[in-house]
N, C-alpha and C positions, 0 to 999 in steps of 0.2 A: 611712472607710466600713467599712473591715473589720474595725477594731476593732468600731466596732458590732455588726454580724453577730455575731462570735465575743461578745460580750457576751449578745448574744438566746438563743444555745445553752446559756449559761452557765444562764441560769435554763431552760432547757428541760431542761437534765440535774437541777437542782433539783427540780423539775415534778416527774420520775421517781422520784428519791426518798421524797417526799412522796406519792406515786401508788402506790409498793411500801407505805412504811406503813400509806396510808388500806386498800389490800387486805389487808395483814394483821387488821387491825383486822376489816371487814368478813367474814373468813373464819370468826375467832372467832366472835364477836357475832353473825350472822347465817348461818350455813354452808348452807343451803337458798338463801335469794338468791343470798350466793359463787358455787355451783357453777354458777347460770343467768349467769353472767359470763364463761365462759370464751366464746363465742366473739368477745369483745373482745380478747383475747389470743390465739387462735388468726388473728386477721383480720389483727391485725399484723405475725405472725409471716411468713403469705401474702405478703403487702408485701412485704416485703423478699426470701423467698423469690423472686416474682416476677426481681426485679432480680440476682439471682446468675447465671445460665446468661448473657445478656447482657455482664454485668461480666467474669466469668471468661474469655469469647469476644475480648473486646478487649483483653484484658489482656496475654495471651498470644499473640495474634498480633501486638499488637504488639511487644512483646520478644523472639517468635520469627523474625520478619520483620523485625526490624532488625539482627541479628546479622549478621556477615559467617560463620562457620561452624557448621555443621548439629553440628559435634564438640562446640562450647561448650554447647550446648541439650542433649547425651546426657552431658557430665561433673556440670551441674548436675541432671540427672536422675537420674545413679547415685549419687554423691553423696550427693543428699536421702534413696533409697530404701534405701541401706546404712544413715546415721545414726538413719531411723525404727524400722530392725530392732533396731539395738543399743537405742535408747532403751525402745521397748517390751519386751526381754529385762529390761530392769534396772529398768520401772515390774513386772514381772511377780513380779523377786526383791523387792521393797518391798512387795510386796501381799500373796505369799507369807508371807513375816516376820513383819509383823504381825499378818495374819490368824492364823497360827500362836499368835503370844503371847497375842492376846485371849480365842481364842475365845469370839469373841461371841455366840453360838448357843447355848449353855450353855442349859438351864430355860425355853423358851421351848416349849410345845405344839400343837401340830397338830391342828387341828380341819375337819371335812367343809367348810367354807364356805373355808377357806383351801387347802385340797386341790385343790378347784374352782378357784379363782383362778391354783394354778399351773399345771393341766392348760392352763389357757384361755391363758394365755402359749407354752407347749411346742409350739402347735398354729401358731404360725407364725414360730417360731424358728429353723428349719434353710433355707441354703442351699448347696450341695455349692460345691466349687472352680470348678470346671466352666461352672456357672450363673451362678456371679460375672464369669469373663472373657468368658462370651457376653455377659453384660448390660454389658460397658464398651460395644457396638456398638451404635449407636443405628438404629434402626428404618431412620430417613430421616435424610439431611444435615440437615433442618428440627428433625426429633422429638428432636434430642438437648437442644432449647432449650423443646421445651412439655411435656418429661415431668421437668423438671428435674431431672435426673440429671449430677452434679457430675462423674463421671471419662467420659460419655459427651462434656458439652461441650467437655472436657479435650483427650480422644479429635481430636473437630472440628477446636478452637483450636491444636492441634498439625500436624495434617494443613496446614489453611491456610497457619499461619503457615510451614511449610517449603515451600510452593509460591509464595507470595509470594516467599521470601525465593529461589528458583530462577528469580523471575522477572527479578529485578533489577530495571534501570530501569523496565521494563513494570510493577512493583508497587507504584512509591510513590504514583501517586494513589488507590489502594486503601487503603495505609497513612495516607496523609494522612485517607481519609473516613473510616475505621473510629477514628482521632484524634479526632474530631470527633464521633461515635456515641457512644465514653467519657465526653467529658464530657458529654453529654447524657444518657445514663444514668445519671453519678454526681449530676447534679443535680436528678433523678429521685427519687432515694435520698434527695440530702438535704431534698427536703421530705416525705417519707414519713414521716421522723425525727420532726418535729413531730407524731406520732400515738402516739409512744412512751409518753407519760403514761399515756393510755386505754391500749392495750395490756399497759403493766405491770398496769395497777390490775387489770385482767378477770384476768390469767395467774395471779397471786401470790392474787387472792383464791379461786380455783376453786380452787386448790391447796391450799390452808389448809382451805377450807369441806370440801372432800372428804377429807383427812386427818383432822384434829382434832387435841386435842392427845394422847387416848391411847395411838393408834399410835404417836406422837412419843418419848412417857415410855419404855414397852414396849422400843422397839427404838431408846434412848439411845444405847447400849455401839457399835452396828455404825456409826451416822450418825457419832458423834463421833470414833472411829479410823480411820472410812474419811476425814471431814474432816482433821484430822489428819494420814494420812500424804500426801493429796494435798498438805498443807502442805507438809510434809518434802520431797518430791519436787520440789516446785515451788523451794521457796527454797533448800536444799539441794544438791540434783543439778542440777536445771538451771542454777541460778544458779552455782556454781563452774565447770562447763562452760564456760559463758555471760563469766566474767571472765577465765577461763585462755585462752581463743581468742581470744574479741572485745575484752576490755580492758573490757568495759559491764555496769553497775553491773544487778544484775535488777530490784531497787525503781524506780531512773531508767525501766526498759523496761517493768515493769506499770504506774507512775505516767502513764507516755504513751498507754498500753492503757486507762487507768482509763473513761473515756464504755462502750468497749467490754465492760470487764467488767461494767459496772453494766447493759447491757442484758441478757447473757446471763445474769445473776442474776436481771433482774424476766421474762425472757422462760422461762428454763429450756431455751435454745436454743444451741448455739454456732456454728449456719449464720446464725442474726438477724446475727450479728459479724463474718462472713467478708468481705463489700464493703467493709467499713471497715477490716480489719487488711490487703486489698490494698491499698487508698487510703493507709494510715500508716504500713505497711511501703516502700512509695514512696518517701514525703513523708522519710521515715527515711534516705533517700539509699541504700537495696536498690535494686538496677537490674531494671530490668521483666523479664527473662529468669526471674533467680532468684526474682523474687516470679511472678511468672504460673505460673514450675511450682510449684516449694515448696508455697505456701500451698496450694492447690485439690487438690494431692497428698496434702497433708499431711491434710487434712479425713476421706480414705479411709484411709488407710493409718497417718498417726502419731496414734495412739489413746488416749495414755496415761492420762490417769484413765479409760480406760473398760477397759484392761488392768489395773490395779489396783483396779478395782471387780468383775472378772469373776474374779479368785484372791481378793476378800474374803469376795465373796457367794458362793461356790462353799464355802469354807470355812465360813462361816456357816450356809447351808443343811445339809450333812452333818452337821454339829455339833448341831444344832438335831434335826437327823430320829436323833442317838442313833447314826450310822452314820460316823465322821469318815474322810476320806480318807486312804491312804497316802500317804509321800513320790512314790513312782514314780508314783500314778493321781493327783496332784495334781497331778506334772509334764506329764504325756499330755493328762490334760484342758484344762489351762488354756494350753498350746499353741494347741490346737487350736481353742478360742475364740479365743485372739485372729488365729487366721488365719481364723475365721468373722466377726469383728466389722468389719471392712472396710466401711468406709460408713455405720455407724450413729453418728458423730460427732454429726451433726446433725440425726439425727432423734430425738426425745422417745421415750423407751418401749423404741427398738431395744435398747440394751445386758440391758435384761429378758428380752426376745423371745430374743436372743444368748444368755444365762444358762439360760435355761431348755433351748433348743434342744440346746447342748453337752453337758446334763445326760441328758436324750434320748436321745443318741446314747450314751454311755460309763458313765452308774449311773442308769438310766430309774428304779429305785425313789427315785430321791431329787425326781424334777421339783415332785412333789406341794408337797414344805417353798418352793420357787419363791415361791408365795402367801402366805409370812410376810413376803416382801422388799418385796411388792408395795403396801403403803399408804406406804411411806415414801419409793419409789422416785425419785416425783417431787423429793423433797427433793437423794437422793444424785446425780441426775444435773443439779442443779444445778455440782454439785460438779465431777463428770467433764468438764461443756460445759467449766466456767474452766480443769480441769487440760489439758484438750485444746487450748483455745486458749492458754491459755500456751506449752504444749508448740511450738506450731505459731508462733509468732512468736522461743521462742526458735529452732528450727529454720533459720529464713530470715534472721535475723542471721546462724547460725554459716555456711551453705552461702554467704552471701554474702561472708564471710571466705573462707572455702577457694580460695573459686574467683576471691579480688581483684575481686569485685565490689560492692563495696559501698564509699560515702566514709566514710572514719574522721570526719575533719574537719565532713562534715555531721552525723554521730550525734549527735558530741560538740554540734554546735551546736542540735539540734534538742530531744536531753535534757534541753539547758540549759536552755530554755524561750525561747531568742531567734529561734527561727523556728517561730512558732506555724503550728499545723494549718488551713487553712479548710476550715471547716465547711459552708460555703456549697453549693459546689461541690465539697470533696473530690477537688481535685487542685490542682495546683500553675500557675497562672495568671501568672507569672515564667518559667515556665518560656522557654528561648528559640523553643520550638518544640513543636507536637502532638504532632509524633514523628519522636524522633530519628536523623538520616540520618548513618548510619556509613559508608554506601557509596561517600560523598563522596573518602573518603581514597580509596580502593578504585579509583574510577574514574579518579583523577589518576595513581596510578600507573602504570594500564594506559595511561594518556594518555604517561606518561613512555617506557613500556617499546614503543612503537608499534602497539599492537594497538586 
């Protein structure tokens, strides 16, 4: 029976394929119809959004509430938030680098209609530091789940799950129900999944329709070295990381991501991919702890193609406007975006809103050239979703090394391709249990010790 199932996804991912070319096609050939398509791709995108504050809420409490110590839950926390700093320092010198050697910005013109395009990004670009940590608080214990706001639910899922876990006995039938709310939510997710075809096809062809391909030709030079060093980055740096810690091969760990990269490719999203890289970083034998924080962490904070898109396009843009940046105002600058970009992972458009905003504040005559970047945008932050979500799955492999929690023996088995994923459900139905009672040992002892 379950080979079945996984059989019917198999063409269901086909589907999407076939659904990403028919929009390209359509984009071309018809780009007035394309662009009346997107809210079939924005509709999709919603779906899934829907099911993330949810997912992320059960995910985390329960990994946080089945721990025996509050210490474990703050080492894999530091942890994560040290390696996102370093990772994004070194997507920062890569983006640097090559933007430097290209300059791709070279002979490129500034016209009144593209001037307008960047003001109109600059104008909701800025958020101080300040603003950022007020807004992890959510309104209401409720409103952290209908305003879906990723490090508010975060916020929640945390608070819970360390009152659960202070409750002790008193909290396992609370863990036991919110067990049982997961998988009803991931099975939620996975027939929404059956809408992916339509969704590609509206996203990919509004995208096309609205570009063309002259923007495309025009601004070659920046799409193809910003693709490129995401390359680099991705098989390169991560991937050596990624075998010097973990021992696991990067192709084996994109190859098991692949459903997921193909949505963030026809969606142009990489929050469409967040429920499912918690659900197979799991299934991957990651212990719920390190996946509940890691990943929904990592969404806000580890950024990386969008740190290597904000020191390309920075350099681009300058270059372009005939005014190129100093070493020192190219270090200041592009700082201080990626301490503005926090959170715009998975939203479409922010890393623009981000570029312009940073410009704003530190060479306001440059915001203008913004509007050169702006037709191709949606192409490069295809690119940034994949570099982000790689980034973020290799992340929770290596913090799940650090910290011994993760099964070697299951990776190895699950790469191999002999304990396939269900797709069904998206979660592990073998399992011995909804969720796992470590407090078992915990309680025998005290039984032992007479208390």
């Amino acid at each position: 029976m379950a080979a079945a199932r996984r059989d019917r996804t198999h063409y269901l991912y086909l589907a999407v394929i076939g659904a990403v070319l028919l929009g390209i096609a359509v984009g071309f050939l018809a780009p007035g119809v394309a662009v009346e398509l997107k809210p079939l791709g924005t509709g999709f995108v919603n779906l899934i959004k829907m099911m993330i504050s949810p997912i992320i809420f059960c995910t985390i409490v329960l990994g946080v509430g089945s721990v025996r110590k509050a210490a474990k839950v703050g080492a894999v926390g530091g942890l994560a938030l040290g390696y996102f700093l370093v990772m994004s320092t070194v997507a920062l010198a890569i983006g640097l680098l090559v933007g430097n050697l290209l300059e791709p910005g070279s002979g490129l013109h500034l016209t009144k209609e593209i001037a307008e395009a960047g003001a109109k990004q600059a104008a909701g670009g800025g958020e101080s530091t300040p603003d950022f940590l007020l807004g992890i608080i959510p309104t209401t214990f409720v409103s952290a789940f209908t305003e879906g706001e990723v490090l508010q639910t975060l916020l929640v899922a945390l608070l819970s799950g360390f009152a659960l876990q202070a409750m002790g006995a008193a909290g396992e039938p609370v863990l036991r129900g919110i067990g049982h709310v997961q998988r009803l939510v991931f099975r939620i997710l996975g027939m929404i999944m059956w809408a992916a075809p339509v969704g590609a096809f509206g996203a990919i062809a509004a995208v096309v329709g609205a570009t063309g391909a002259a923007a495309l030709k025009s601004l070659a030079v920046i799409m193809i070295g910003f693709y490129l060093t995401c390359g680099l980055f991705v098989f390169v740096v991560l991937g050596t990381i990624l075998r010097l810690v973990a021992g696991v091969n990067i192709w084996s760990l994109l190859k098991y991501l692949g459903r997921e990269f193909l949505l963030i490719l026809s969606t142009s999203s990489s929050e469409s991919a967040l429920p499912r890289l918690i659900a197979k970083m799991e299934h991957l034998g990651v212990s719920k702890p390190v996946v509940g924080i890691t990943v929904p962490t990592g969404y806000s904070f580890n950024l990386d193609g969008t740190a290597i898109y904000l020191t390309m396009a920075s350099l681009f843009v300058a270059e372009a406007m005939g005014d190129p940046l100093s070493v020192g105002e190219q270090i200041s600058l592009l700082v201080f975006m990626v301490i503005a970009s926090k959170g715009a992972a998975g939203v479409t458009g922010a890393g623009l809103a981000t570029l312009a905003g940073g410009l704003q504040s530190h060479r306001p005559e440059l915001v203008d050239g913004v509007g050169l970047i702006v037709g191709i945008d949606r192409f490069m932050s295809e690119a940034r979703a994949l570099t982000n979500f790689a980034g973020n799955a290799v992340a929770t492999v290596l913090v799940g090394t650090w910290t011994k929690e993760i099964d070697r023996a299951r990776v190895a088995e699950v790469l191999a391709g002999h304990v396939p994923f269900d797709e069904t459900t998206l979660v592990d139905d073998h399992a011995p249990a909804a969720v796992p009672d470590p407090r078992a040992d915990e309680g025998e002892e005290k039984a032992r010790a007479g208390v």
